[in-house]
TIMITI-768080 format. One record per residue (C-alpha): x, y negated, z; residue in one letter. Coordinates in steps of 0.02 Angstrom, whole numbers, plus 50000, padded with zeros to 5 digits. Example, Ala and Ser with C-alpha at 12.3 -4.5 7.8 and 13.67 -1.06 7.14 Angstrom:
// TIMITI-768080
u 50615, v 50225, w 50390, rest a .
u 50684, v 50053, w 50357, rest s .
// end
This chain:
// TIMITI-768080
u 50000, v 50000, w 50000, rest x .
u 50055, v 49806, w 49990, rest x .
u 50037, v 49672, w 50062, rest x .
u 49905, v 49543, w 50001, rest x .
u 50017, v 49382, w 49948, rest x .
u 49914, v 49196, w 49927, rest x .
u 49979, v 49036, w 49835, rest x .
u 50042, v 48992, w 50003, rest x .
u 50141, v 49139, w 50026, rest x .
u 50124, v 49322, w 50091, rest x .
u 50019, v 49385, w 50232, rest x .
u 50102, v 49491, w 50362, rest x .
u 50104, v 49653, w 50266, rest x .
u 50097, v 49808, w 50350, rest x .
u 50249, v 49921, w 50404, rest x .
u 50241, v 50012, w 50234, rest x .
u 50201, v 49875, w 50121, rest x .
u 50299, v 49875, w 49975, rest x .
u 50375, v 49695, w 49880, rest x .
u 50244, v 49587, w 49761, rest x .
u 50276, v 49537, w 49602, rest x .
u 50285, v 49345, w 49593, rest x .
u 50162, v 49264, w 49468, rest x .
u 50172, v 49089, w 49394, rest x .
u 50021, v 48972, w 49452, rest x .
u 49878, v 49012, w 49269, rest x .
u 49879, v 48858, w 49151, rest x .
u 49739, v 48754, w 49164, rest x .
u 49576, v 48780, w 49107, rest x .
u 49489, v 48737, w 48923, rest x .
u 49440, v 48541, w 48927, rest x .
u 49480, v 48418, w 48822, rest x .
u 49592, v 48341, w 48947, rest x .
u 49676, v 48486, w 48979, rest x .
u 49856, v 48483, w 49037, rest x .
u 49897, v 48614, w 48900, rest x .
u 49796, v 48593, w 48728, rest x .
u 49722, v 48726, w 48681, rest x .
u 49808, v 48738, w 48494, rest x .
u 49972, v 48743, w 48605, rest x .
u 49893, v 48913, w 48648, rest x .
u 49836, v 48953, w 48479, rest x .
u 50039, v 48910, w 48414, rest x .
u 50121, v 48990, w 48530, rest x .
u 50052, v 49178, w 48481, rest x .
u 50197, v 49231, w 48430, rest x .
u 50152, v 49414, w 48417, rest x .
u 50023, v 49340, w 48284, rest x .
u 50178, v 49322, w 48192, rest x .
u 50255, v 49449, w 48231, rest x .
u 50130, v 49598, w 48175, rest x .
u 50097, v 49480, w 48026, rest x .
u 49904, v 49474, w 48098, rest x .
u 49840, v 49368, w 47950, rest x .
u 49897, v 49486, w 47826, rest x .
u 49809, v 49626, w 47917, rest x .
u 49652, v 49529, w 47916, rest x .
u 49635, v 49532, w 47710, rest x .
u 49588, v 49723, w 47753, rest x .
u 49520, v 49728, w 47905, rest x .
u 49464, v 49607, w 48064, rest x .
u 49413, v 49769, w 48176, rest x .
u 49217, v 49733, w 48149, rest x .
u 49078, v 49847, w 48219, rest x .
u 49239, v 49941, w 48333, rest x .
u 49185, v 49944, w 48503, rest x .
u 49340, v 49940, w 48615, rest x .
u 49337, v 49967, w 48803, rest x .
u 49424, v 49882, w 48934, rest x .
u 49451, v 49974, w 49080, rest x .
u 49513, v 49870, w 49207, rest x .
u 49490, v 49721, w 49328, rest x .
u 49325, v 49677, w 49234, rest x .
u 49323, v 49557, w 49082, rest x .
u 49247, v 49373, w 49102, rest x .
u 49123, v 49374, w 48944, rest x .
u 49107, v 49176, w 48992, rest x .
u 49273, v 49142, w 48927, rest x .
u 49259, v 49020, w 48764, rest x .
u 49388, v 49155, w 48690, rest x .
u 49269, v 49293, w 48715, rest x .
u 49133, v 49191, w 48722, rest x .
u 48996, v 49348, w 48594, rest x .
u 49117, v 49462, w 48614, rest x .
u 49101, v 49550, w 48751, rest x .
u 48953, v 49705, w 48771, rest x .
u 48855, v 49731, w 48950, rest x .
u 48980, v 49846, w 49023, rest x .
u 48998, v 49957, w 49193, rest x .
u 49049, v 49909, w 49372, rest x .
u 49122, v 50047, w 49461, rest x .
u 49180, v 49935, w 49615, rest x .
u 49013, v 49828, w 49616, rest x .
u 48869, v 49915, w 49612, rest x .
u 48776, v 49755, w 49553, rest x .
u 48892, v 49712, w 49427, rest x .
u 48932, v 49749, w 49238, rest x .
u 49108, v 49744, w 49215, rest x .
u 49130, v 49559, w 49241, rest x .
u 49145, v 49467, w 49316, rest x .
u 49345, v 49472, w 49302, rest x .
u 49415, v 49424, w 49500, rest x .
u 49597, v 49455, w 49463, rest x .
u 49593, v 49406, w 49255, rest x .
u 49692, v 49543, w 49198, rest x .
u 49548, v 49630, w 49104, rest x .
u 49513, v 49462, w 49032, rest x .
u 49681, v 49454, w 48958, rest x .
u 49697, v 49624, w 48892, rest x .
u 49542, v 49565, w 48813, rest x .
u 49575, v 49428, w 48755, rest x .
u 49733, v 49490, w 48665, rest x .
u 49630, v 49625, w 48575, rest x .
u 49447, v 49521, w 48512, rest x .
u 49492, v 49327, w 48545, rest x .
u 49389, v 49264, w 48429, rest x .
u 49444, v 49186, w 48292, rest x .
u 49316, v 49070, w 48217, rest x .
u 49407, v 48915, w 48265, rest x .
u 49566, v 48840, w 48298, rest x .
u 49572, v 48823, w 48482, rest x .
u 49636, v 48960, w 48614, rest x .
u 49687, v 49148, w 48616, rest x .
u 49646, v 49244, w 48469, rest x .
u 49652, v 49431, w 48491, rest x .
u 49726, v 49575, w 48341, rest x .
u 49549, v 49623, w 48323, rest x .
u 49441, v 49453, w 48305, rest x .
u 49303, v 49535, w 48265, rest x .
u 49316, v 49697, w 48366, rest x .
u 49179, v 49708, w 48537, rest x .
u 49246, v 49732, w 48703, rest x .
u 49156, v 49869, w 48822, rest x .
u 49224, v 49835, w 48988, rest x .
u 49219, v 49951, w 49136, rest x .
u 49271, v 49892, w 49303, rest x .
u 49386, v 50008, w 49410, rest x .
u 49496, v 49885, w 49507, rest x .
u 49441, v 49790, w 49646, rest x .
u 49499, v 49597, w 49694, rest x .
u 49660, v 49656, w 49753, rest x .
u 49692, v 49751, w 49597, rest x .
u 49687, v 49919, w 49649, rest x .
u 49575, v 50082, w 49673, rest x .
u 49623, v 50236, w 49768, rest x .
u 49531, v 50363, w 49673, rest x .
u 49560, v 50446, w 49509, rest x .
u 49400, v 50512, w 49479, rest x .
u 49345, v 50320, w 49468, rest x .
u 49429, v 50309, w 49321, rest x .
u 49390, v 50500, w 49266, rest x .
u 49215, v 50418, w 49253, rest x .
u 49243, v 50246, w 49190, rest x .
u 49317, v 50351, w 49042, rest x .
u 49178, v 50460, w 49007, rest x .
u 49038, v 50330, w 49014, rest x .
u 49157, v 50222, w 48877, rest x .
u 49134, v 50369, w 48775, rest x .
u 48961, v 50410, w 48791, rest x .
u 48936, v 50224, w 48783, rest x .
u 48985, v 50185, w 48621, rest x .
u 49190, v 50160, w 48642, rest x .
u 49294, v 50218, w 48499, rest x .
u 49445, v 50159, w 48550, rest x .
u 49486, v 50140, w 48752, rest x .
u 49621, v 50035, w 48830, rest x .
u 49698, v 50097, w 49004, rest x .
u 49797, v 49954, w 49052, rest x .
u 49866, v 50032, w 49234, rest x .
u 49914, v 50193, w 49295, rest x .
u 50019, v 50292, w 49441, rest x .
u 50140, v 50406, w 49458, rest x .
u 50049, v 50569, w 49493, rest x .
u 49947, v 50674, w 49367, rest x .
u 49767, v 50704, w 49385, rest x .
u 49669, v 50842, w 49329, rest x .
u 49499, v 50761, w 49348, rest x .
u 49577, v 50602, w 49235, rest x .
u 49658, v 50738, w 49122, rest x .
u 49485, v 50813, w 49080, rest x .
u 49391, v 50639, w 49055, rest x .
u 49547, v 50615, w 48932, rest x .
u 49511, v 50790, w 48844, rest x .
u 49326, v 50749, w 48821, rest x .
u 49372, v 50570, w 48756, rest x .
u 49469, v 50665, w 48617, rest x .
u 49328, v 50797, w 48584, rest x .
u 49203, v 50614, w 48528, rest x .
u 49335, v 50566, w 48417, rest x .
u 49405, v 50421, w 48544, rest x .
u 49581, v 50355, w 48526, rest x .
u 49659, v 50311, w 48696, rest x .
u 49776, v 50194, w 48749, rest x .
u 49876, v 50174, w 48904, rest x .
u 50047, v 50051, w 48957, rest x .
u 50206, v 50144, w 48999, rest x .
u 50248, v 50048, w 49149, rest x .
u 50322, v 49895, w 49217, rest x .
u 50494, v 49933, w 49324, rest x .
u 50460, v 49786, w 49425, rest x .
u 50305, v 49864, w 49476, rest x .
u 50325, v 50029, w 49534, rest x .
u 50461, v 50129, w 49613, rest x .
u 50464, v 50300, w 49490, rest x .
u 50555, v 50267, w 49324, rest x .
u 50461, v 50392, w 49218, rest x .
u 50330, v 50363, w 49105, rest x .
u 50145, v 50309, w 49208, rest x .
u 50024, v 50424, w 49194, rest x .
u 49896, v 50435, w 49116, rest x .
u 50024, v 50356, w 48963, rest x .
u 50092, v 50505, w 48989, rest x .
u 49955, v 50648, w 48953, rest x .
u 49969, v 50726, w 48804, rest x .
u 49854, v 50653, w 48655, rest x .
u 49870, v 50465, w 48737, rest x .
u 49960, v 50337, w 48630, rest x .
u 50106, v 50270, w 48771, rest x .
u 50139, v 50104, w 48741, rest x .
u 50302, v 50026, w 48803, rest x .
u 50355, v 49820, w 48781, rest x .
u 50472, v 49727, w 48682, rest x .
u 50542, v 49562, w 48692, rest x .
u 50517, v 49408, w 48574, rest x .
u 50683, v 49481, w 48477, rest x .
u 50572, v 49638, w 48437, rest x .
u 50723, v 49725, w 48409, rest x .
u 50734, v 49734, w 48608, rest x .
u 50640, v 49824, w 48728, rest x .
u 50560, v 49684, w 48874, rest x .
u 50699, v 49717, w 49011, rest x .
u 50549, v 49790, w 49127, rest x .
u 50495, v 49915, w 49015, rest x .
u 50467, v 50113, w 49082, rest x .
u 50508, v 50223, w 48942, rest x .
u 50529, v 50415, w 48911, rest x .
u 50514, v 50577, w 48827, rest x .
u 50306, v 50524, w 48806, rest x .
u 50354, v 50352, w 48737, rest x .
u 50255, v 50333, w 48576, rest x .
u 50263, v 50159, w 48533, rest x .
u 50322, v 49979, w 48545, rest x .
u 50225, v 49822, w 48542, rest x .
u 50252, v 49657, w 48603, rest x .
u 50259, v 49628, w 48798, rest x .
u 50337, v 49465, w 48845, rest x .
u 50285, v 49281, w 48810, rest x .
u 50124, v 49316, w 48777, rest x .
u 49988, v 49179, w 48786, rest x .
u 49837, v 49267, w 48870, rest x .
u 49641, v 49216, w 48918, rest x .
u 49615, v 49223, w 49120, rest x .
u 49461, v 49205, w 49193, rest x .
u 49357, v 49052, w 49228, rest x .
u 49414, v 49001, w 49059, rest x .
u 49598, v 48979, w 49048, rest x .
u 49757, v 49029, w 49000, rest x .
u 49924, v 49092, w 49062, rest x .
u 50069, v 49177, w 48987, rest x .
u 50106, v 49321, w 49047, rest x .
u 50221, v 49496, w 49028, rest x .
u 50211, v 49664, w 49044, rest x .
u 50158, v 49817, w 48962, rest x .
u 49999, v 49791, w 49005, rest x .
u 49998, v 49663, w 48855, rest x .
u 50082, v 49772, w 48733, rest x .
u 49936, v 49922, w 48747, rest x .
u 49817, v 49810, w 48709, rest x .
u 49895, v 49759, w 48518, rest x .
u 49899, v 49939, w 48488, rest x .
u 49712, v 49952, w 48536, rest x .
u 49691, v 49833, w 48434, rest x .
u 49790, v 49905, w 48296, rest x .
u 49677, v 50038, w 48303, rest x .
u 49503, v 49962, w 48290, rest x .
u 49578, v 49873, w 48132, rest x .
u 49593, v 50052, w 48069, rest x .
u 49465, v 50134, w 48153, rest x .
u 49343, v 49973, w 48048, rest x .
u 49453, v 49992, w 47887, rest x .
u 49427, v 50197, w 47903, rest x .
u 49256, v 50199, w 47973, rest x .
u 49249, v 50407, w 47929, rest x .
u 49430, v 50419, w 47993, rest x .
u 49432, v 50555, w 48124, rest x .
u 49532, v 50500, w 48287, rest x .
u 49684, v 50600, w 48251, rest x .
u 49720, v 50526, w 48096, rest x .
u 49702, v 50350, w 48165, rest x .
u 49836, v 50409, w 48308, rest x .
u 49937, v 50491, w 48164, rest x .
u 49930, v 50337, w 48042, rest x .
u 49985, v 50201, w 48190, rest x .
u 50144, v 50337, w 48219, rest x .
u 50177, v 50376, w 48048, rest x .
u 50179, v 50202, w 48006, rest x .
u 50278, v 50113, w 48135, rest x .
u 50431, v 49995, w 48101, rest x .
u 50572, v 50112, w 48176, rest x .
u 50677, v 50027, w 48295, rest x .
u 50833, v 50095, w 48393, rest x .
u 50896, v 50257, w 48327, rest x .
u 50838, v 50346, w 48165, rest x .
u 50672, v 50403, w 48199, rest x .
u 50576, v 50435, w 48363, rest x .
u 50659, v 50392, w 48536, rest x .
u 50620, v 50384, w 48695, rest x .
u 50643, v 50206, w 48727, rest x .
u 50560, v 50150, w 48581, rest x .
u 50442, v 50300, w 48538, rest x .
u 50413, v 50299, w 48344, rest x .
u 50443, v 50112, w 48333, rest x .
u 50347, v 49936, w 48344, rest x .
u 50149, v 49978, w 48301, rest x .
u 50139, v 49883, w 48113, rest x .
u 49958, v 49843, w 48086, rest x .
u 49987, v 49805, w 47896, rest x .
u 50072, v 49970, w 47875, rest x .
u 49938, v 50046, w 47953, rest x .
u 49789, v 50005, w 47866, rest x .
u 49869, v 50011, w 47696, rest x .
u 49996, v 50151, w 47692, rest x .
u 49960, v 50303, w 47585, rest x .
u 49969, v 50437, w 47762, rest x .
u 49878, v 50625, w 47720, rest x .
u 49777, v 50672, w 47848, rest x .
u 49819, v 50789, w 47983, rest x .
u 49655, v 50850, w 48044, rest x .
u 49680, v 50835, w 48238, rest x .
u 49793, v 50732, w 48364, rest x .
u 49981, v 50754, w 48324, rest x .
u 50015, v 50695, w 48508, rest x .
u 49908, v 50828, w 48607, rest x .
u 49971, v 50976, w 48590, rest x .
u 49812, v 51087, w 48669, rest x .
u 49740, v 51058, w 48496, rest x .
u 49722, v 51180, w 48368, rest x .
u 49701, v 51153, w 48194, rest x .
u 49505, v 51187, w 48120, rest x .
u 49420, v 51138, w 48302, rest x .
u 49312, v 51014, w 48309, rest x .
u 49360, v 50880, w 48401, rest x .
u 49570, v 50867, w 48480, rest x .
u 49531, v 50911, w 48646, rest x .
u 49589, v 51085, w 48700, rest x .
u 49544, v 51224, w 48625, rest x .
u 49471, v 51359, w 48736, rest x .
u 49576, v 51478, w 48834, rest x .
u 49736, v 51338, w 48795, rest x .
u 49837, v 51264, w 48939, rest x .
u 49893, v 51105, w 48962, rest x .
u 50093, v 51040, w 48949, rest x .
u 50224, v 51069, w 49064, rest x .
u 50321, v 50930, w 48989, rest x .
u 50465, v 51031, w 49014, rest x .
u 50634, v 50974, w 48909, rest x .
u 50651, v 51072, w 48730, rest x .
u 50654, v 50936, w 48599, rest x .
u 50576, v 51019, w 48443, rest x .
u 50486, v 51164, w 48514, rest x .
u 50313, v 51204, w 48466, rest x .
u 50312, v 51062, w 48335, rest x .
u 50265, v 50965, w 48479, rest x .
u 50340, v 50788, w 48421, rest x .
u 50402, v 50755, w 48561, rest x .
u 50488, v 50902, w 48599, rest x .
u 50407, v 50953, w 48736, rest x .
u 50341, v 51147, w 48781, rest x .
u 50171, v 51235, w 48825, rest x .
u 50146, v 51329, w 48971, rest x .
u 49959, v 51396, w 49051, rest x .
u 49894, v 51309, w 49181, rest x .
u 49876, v 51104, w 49246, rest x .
u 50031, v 50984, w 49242, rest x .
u 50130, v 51014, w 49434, rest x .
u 50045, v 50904, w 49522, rest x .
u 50138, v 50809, w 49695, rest x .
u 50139, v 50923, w 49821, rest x .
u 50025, v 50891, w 49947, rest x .
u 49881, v 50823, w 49836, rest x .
u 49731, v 50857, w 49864, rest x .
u 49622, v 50986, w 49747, rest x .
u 49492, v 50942, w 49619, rest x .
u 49352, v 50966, w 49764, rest x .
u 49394, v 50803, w 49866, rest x .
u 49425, v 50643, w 49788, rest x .
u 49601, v 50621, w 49723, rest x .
u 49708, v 50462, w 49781, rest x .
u 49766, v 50374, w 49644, rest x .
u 49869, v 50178, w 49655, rest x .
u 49805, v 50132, w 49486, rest x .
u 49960, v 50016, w 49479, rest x .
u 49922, v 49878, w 49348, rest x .
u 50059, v 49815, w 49227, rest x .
u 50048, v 49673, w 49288, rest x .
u 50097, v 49524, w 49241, rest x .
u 50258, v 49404, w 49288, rest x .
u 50214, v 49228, w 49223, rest x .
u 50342, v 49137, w 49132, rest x .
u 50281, v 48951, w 49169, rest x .
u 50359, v 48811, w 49275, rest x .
u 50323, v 48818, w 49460, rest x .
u 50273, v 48978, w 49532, rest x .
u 50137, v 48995, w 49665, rest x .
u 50063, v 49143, w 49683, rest x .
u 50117, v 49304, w 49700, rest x .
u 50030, v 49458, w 49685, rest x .
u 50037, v 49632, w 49743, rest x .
u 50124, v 49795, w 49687, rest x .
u 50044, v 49955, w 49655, rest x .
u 50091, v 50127, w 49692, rest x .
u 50015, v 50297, w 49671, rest x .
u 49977, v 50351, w 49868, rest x .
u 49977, v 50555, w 49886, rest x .
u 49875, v 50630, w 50023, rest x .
// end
């Protein structure tokens, strides 16, 4: 657990608190006597730029693609957002929807993947014209304790109309009950997204989970030289891709701005990387979206896929106009056989060890099969009581003048 930090400073933290992550004070709100004009948020978009996002828009703007947000709720009152955001779920408040946003992290992953873009003020997101289904999971301190929370913030995206869902947060410790909301996302044809992992966030240095279950599309960050990881990035043997993760003008609740970093950010371009395809492709099965984003990624580091940057930086362009075949199931989950419908597991199939063996099974990233669940931390409790899961947000270190507020760190806690 952490402490609970304020503008003014931390509160006495308990005797097992772990350190906060310091966060720059937000940018101001949209007015027209606002501090920071709101084209100097539109300009600064690098990542625009840098995924050549107007290009990708000739072919596709991500319309009728229902993306969810699974997160810290999504303020649909945002002038950003402002049509774009669906009546969601509120899995902290039982009176709410999945807004509003206390924290504004859900608001900026949102905002980065369906900003609107039909004027020439504030954040626009990869997918202008993409909807935004958001689920709430994480309460005003940013946190929730129990995995099968998110288990079922995952299934009602899917039987809710998500074809693409963003995960945003994560732990360190595996969870069956998460691992089969994943496998029935798959079977309805959803592609999933999750963030690798922030170092300055979490003590483990291996890939979050759920990034890392099989069939998810990890996402880790780079820096504005793109030809650098972000110098907080978790990476690893499930690494699949690369996005931008640093510098990164974002929508916060209440209607303003702040620029943030983090792999939280970079998931969300490759969410939205996929609705452009999945709007482009509307017959596409799942698989081959996941299969056309790896297949089509600018390589970076060493020839070909490695851990640190997976298959490369996500290319949107590439991706919706590339000549890929189809594959006919998930290349990343390795449960799936060929000819099933759906890329969940196939019956009588275990799940992966993750055990070292680069190249076995045709696994791409080398890792083996064996029967049975993932080793889960010993001590952790079965599938019969709830499991306790840190969902430890990527969150985000501000990069503007004058910090004052800080914000707390998240851990996975094992009974």
């Amino acid at each position: 657990m952490s402490a609970l930090v304020v503008a003014g400073g931390p509160l006495a933290p308990p005797a097992h608190a772990t350190a906060a992550v310091p966060v720059a004070r937000p940018l101001p709100a949209r007015a027209p006597d606002a501090a920071v004009r709101t084209d100097q948020v539109r300009d600064e978009q690098w990542q625009l730029a840098e995924l050549r996002a107007k290009t990708a828009w000739r072919t596709s703007t991500g319309r009728g693609v229902v993306v969810a947000v699974i997160d810290s709720g999504v303020d649909g009152a945002h002038p950003d957002l402002a049509g774009q955001v669906l009546p969601g779920l509120d899995l902290v408040d039982p009176d709410g929807a999945g807004g509003p946003d206390p924290v504004g992290h859900g608001t900026t992953v949102a905002g980065l993947i369906a900003g609107r873009a039909d004027d020439d003020r504030g954040v626009v997101g990869l997918a202008p014209d993409a909807r935004i289904l958001p689920v709430r999971v994480l309460d005003a301190e940013n946190r929730y304790d129990d995995a099968l929370v998110i288990a079922k913030a995952v299934r009602w995206a899917v039987d809710n109309g998500a074809r693409v869902i963003n995960l945003s947060l994560g732990g360190s410790g595996d969870s069956p009950a998460l691992a089969a909301a994943l496998d029935y996302a798959f079977a309805r044809d959803v592609v999933v997204v999750a963030c690798t992992g922030n170092l300055a966030t979490s003590t483990s240095t291996k890939v979050w989970y759920p990034a890392r279950e099989p069939g998810v599309l990890a996402v880790t960050g780079l820096d504005r030289n793109s030809e650098n990881l972000w110098s907080g990035s978790v990476t690893g043997r499930e690494t699949i891709l690369s996005a931008p993760a640093t510098a990164l003008y974002g929508a916060r609740q209440q209607g303003g701005y702040w620029r943030v970093q983090g792999t939280s950010f970079a998931a969300p371009l490759v969410a939205a990387t996929a609705a452009l395809v999945r709007a482009r492709y509307p017959r596409m099965p799942a698989g081959d979206v996941v299969n056309r984003l790896i297949s089509t990624a600018r390589d970076l580091g060493p020839t070909g896929r490695d851990d640190r940057f997976g298959f490369g930086m996500v290319d949107p362009v590439a991706a919706l106009t590339a000549d890929v075949s189809p594959v006919g199931r998930n290349p990343l989950d390795d449960n799936a056989s060929p000819g099933v419908v759906g890329f969940g597991p196939a019956p009588g199939e275990g799940r992966d060890s993750r055990a070292a063996g680069a190249g076995q099974g045709g696994d791409p990233l080398g890792r083996t099969q064996q029967s049975g669940w993932s080793a889960r931390p010993a001590g952790q409790a079965d599938d019969s009581a709830p499991e306790r899961l840190w969902t430890g947000l990527a969150l985000f270190v501000a990069l503007v003048t004058g910090t004052a507020l800080m914000v707390r760190r998240f851990r996975q806690s094992r009974r």
